[in-house]
C-alpha positions in Angstrom: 78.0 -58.6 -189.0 77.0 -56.2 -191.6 77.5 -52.4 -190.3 74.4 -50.6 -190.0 74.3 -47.3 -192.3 74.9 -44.3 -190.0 71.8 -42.5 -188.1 73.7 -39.5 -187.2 76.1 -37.0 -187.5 79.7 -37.9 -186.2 82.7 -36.0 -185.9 84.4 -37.8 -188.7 81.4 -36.4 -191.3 83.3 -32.9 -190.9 86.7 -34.8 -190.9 87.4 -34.2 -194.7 87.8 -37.8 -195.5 86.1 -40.5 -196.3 82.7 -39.9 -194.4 82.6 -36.3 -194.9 82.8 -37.5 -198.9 80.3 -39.7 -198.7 77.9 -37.3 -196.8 78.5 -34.8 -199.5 78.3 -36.4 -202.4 75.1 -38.2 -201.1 73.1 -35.4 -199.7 74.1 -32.1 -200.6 74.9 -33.1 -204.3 72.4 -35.4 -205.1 70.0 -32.4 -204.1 71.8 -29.7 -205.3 72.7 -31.2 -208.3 73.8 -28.8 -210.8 76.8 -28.6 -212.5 78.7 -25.9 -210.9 78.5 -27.5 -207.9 79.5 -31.1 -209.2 82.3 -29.7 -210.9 83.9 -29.8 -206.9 86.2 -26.7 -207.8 87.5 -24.7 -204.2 85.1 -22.2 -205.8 82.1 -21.5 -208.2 83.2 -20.1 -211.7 80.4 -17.4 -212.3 79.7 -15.1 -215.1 78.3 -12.0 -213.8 77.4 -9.7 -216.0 75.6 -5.9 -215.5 75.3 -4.7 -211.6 74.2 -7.1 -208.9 73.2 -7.8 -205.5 75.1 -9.6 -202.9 73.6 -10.4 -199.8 74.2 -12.5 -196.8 72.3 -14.4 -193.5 72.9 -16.6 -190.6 70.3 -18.8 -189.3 70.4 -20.0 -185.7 66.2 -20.4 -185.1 64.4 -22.4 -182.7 63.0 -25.1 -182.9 64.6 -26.0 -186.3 61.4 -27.4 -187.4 58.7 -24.8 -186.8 54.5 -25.2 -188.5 55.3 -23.9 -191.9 58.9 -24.3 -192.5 62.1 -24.9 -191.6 65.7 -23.8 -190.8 66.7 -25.0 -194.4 64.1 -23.3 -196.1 63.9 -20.5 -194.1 67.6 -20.7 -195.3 66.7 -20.2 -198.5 63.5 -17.4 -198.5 65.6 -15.6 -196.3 68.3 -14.9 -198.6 66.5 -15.1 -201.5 64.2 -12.7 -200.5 66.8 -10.1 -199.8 67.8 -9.6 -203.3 64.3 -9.5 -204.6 63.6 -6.5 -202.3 66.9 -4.9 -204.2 64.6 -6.2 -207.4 67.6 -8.9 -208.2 66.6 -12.2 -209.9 68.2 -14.6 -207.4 70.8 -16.9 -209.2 73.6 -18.3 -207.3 73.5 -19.2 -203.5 76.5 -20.1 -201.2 75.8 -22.7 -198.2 77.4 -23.1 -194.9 76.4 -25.9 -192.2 77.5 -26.1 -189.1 76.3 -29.5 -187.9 76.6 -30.8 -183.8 77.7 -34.1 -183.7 74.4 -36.8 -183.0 72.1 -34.4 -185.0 69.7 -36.9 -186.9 70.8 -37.9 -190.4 67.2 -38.3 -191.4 66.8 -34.3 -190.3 69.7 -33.1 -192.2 68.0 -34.8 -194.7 64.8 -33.3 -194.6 66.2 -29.7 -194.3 68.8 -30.0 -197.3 65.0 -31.2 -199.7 63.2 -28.7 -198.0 65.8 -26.1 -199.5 66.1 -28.3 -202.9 62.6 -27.7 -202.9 62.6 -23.5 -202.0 65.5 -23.1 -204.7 63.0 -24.3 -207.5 60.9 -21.4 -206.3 62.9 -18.7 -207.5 65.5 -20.9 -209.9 68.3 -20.0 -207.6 71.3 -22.8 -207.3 73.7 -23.5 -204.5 76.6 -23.5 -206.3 79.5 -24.1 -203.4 79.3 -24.4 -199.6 81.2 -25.8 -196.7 80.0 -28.3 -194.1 81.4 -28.7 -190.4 80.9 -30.3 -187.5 81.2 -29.5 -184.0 81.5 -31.8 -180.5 78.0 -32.6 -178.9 77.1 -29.0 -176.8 79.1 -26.6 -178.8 76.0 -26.0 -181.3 72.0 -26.7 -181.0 71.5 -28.8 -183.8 72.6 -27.2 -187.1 73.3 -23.8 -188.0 72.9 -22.7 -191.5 74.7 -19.6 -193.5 73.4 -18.5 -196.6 75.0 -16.1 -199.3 73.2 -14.9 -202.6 74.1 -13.4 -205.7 71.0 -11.9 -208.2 71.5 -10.0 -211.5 69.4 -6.7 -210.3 66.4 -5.9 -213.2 65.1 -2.6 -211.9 67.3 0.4 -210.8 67.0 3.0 -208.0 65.0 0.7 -205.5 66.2 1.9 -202.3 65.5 2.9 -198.5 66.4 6.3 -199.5 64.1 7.1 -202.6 60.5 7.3 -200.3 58.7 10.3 -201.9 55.9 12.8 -200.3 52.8 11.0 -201.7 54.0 7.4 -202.3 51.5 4.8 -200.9 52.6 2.3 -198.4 51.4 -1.7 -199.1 52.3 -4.4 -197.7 52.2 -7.9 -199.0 50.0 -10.3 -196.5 49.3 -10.6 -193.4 51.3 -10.0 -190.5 52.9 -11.4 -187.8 53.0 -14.8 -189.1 56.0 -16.3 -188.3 57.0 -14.8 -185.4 53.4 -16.2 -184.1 54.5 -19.6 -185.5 57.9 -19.5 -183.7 56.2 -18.8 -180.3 53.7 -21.3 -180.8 56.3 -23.8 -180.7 58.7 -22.9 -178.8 55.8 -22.8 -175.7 54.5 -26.2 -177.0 51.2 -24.3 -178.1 47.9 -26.1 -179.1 45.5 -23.6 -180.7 42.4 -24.2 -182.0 43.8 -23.1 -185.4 46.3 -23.7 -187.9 48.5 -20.7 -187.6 51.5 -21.3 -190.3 55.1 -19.1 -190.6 54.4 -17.1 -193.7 57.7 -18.3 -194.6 58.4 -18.7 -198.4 60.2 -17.0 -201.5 59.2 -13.7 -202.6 60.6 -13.5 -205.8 57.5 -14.2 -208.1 55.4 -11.7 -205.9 58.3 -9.0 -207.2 58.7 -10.6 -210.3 54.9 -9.6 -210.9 55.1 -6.1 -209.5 58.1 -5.6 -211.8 56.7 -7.3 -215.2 53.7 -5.1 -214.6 56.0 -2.1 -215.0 55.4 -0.6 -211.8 57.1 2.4 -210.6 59.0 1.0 -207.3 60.3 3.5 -205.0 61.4 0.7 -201.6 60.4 -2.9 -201.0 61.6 -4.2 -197.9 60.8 -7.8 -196.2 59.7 -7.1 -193.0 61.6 -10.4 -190.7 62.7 -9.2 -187.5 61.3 -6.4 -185.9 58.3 -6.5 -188.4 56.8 -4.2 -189.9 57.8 -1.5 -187.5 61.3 -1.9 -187.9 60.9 -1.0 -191.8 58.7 1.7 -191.6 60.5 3.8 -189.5 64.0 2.8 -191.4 62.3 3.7 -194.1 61.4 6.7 -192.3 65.1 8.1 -191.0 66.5 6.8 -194.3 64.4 8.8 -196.7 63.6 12.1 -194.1 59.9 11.8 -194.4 57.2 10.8 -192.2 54.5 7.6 -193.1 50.8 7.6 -191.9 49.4 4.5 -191.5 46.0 3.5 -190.6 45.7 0.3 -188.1 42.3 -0.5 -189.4 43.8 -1.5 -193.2 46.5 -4.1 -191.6 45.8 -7.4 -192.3 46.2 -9.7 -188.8 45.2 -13.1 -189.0 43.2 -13.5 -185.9 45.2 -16.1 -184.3 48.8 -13.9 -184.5 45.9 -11.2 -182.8 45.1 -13.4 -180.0 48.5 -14.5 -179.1 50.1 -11.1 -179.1 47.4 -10.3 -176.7 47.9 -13.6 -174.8 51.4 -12.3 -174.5 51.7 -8.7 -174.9 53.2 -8.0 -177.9 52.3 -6.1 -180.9 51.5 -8.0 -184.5 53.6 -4.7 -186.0 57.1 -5.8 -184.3 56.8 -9.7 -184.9 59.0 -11.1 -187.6 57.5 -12.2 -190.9 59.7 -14.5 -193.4 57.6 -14.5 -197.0 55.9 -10.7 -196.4 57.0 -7.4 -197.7 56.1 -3.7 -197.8 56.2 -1.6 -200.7 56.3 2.2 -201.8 55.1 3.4 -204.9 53.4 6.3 -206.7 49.6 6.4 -205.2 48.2 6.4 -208.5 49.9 3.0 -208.9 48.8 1.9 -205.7 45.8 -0.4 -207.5 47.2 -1.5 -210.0 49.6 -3.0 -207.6 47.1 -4.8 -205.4 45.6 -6.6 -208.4 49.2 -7.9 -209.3 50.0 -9.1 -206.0 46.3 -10.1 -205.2 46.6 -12.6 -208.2 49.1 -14.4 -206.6 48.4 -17.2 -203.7 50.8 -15.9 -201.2 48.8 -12.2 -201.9 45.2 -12.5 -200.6 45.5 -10.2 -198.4 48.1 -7.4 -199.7 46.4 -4.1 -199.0 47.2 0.0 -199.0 48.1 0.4 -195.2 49.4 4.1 -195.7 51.5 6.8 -197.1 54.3 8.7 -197.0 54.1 12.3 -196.0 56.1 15.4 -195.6 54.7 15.9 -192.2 56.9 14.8 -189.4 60.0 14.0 -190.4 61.6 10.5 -189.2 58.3 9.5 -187.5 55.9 7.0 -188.1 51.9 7.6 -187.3 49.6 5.0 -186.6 45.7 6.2 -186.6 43.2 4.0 -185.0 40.1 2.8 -186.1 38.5 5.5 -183.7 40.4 8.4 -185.1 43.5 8.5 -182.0 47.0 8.8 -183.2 50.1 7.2 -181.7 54.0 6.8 -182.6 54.5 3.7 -184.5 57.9 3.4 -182.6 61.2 1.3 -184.0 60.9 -1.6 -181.8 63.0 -2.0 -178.4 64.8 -5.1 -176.5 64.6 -8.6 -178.0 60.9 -9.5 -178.0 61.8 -13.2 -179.2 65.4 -14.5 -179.7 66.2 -17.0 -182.5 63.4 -16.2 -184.7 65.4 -17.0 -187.6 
């Protein structure tokens, strides 16, 4: 009897022989394929020129497969997107998986394309990795570490270099994917087709920078949201930020389930949205670069930063009250990403 091609993960595909070879060479090359990873060195031969950006991410999230994305391409936006917000063209990723034995072969296999297919996003290539696997319990499906190196094209982008003045924008909408995870981790059925925002920022930065734009921060606002970077970017640079809740875009079905279950759009985790300083002046001509862009619609001036109460963030209601935007507390929702 002819054996039947294997379904699943088995110990033996992390055993460093002749099924761990064949699962290699068959998945992760074939859709990695480039040739610093087919040369099958114990490491990549880069040359790294000028200063860089080296970042790296761990990414345990539940479910694996979520409305909008996945733990392989949220794999890749997530680290990708931490260089761009250090304004770094993303160029060489590292990838580690950490497989439990009887995952499905046919869902490795749609996570590694869906992060073949998020690396042509930015022209980023994984150019080594590692796989293991682990006995049935010891894991919950596969876990995936990420590591990025990007030449950086604009310098003095930073946490620390918020000035008196600058205007506050942020990308999108917000909310999105933290919305998304709940929504199916609860086995949700809403009446709409709420989507993780989840995707690769670097052509959104790409046009802020090409359009010569002053930058002072860009951050990407995953867990704890947007009110985890404004009030980093807060105690980082020793000023306060104003922002007005009226001007923050909220897609109305993130609205209704963070009423449904009492949390706040501004402390849910976003993957493909980020906030940005700048001169005011600039402010404009910065919505009509990101507003060109499909993942932009909805980018908008939210605030500024002000000398006024140092270390704090203000948010002003649409009725004129005032509040502390405060740095999120507790673990609203575990395994977002």
């Amino acid at each position: 009897m002819q054996k039947q091609p294997d379904k699943a993960i088995q110990l033996s595909h992390g055993g460093g022989g002749q099924e761990m070879n064949k699962l290699i060479k068959s998945l992760f090359f074939k859709a990695f394929d480039n040739p610093l990873l087919c040369r099958e060195e114990d490491a990549a031969a880069l040359m790294l020129s000028g200063q860089c950006a080296f970042t790296t991410d761990a990414f345990t999230v539940s479910p694996l497969f979520f409305a909008g994305g996945n733990i392989g391409k949220l794999a890749i936006a997530g680290t990708v997107n931490d260089l761009a917000m250090m304004a770094a063209k993303p160029e060489y990723l590292a990838a580690s998986f950490i497989i439990e034995e009887g995952f499905a072969l046919a869902d490795l296999r749609t996570i590694v394309e869906s992060m073949a297919a998020e690396l042509a996003v930015s022209g980023a290539r994984i150019v080594c990795g590692d796989t293991k696997v682990v006995p049935r319990g010891c894991a919950d499906g596969v876990f995936i570490t990420t590591t990025g190196v990007g030449h950086i094209q604009h310098q003095g982008i930073s946490s620390h270099a918020l000035t008196a003045g600058d205007a506050v924008l942020i990308s999108r909408d917000i909310g999105r994917h933290g919305a998304a995870i709940l929504m199916g981790r609860e086995g949700l059925e809403l009446d709409s087709e709420l989507t993780s925002d989840c995707a690769t920022l670097w052509p959104a930065v790409k046009a802020l920078l090409d359009a010569g734009l002053e930058i002072h921060a860009m951050r990407d606002a995953t867990r704890g949201g947007l009110a985890a970077v404004l009030n980093e970017w807060s105690q980082a640079s020793g000023v306060g930020i104003d922002v007005q809740e009226q001007a923050i875009p909220v897609a109305d079905p993130v609205r209704g389930l963070c009423e449904l279950y009492g949390f706040e759009p501004y402390d849910l985790a976003n993957e493909g949205t980020f906030v940005i300083a700048l001169p005011a002046h600039q402010a404009q001509q910065a919505l009509t670069a990101l507003q060109a862009l499909p993942c932009c619609p909805d980018a908008a001036v939210i605030g500024q930063v002000s000398g006024a109460n140092p270390g704090k963030v203000i948010l002003t209601s649409p009725w004129g009250s005032s509040r502390y935007l405060e740095l999120p507390a507790g673990e609203l929702l575990p395994r977002i990403c």
